[in-house]
C-alpha positions in Angstrom: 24.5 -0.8 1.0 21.5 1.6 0.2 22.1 1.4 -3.6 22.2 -2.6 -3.0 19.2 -2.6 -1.3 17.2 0.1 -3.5 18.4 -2.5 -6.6 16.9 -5.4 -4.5 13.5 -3.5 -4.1 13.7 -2.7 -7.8 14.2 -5.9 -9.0 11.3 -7.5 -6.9 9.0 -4.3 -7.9 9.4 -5.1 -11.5 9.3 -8.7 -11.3 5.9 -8.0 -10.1 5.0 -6.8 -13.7 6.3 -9.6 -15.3 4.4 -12.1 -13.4 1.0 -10.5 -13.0 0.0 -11.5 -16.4 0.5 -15.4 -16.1 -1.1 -14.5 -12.0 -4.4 -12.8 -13.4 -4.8 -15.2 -16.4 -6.7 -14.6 -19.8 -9.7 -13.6 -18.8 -8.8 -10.7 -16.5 -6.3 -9.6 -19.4 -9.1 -9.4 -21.8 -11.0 -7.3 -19.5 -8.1 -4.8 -19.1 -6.9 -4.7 -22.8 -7.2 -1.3 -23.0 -6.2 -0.2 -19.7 -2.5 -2.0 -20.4 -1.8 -0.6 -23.6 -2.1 2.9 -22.0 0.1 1.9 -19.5 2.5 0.1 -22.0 2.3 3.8 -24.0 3.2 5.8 -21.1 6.2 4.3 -19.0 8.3 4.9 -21.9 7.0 8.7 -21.9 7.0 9.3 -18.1 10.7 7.4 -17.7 12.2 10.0 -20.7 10.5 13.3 -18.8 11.9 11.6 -15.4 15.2 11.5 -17.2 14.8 14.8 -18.6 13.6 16.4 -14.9 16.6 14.6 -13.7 19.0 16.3 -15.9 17.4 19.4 -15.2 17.6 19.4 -11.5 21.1 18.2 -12.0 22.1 21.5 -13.9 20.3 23.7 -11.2 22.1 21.4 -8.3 25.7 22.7 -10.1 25.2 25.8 -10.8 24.2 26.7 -7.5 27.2 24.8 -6.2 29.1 27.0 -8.4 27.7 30.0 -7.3 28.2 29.1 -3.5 31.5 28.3 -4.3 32.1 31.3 -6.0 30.7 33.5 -3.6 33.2 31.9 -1.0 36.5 31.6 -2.8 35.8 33.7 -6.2 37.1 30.9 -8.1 35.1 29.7 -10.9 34.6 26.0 -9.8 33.6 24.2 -13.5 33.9 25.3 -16.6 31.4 27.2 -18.0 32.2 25.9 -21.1 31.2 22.4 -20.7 28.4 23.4 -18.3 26.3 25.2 -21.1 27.2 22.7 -24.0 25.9 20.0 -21.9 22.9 22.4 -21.2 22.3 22.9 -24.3 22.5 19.1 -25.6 19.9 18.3 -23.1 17.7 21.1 -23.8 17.7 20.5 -27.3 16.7 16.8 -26.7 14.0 18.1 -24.4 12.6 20.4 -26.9 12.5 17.4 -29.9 10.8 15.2 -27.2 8.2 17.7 -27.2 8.1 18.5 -30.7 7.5 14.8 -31.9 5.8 13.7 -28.9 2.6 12.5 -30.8 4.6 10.6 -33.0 6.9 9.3 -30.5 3.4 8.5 -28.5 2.2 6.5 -31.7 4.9 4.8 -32.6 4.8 3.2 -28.8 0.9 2.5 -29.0 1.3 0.8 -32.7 4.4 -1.0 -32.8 4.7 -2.2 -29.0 1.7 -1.5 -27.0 -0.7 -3.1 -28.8 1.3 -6.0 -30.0 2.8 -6.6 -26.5 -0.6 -6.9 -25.2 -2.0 -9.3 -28.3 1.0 -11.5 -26.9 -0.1 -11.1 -23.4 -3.7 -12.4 -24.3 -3.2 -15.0 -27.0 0.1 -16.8 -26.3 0.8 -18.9 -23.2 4.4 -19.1 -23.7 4.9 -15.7 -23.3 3.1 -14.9 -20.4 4.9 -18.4 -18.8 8.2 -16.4 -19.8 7.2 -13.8 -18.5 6.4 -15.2 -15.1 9.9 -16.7 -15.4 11.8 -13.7 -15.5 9.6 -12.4 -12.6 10.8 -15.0 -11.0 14.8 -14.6 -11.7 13.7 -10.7 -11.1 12.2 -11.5 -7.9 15.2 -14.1 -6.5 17.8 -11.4 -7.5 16.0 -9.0 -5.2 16.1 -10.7 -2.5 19.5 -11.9 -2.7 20.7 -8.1 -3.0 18.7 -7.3 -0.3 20.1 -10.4 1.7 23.5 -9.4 0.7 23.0 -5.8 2.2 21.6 -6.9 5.2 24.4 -9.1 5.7 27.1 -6.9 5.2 25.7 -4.1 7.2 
């Protein structure tokens, strides 16, 4: 029921997004043009080093799991095997993250930052579709939530 609920608040957190634009109207876009492409640039970056820190604590959550377990029965619990090629994918992803970060950065900035947020400003229709899917975002949030609530 957690995981229902934590999709619920999700949902309606995001929807939030999606609406604001049609909500603060042209104007106030305008005024925060810059502002929103930054932002636009970095939730990309900060939800691939979340992913990455996730992975990370991940491996350090197993292998001292392993080692308790080891200490306890002296039976090797995974295979060590797998353990370090997985390891070693994900650090090897980590470190060409870092490497072409810049152009990773400007590929976000020039091919959907700033065109997302020419949309935003000059076209009605998507910032009404926009508010629409904020809204489906927002009704699905509530009705996990309801649902959890309900069968709690």
């Amino acid at each position: 029921m957690k995981l229902l609920t934590a999709i619920g608040l999700i949902c309606q957190f995001v929807a939030f997004w999606f609406a604001a634009p049609e909500l603060l109207g042209e104007s106030a876009l305008k005024r925060m043009q810059s502002g929103i492409q930054k932002l636009v640039t970095w939730i990309p970056i900060i939800v691939s080093l979340l992913i990455i820190l996730g992975y990370g604590l991940t491996f350090i959550t197993i292998s001292a799991y392993n080692a308790y377990q080891m200490s306890k029965t002296g039976e090797v619990v995974i295979d060590p095997t797998k353990y370090f090629v997985a390891m070693a994918i994900f650090t090897t992803l980590y470190i060409v993250f870092i490497i072409k970060y810049k152009k990773i950065k400007s590929y976000l900035e020039n091919k959907v930052a700033i065109p997302l947020t020419h949309k935003l400003l000059n076209s009605n229709e998507t910032r009404k579709n926009a508010l629409i899917i904020g809204a489906l975002l927002f009704t699905i949030g509530f009705v996990a939530q309801f649902v959890a609530v309900l069968l709690t």
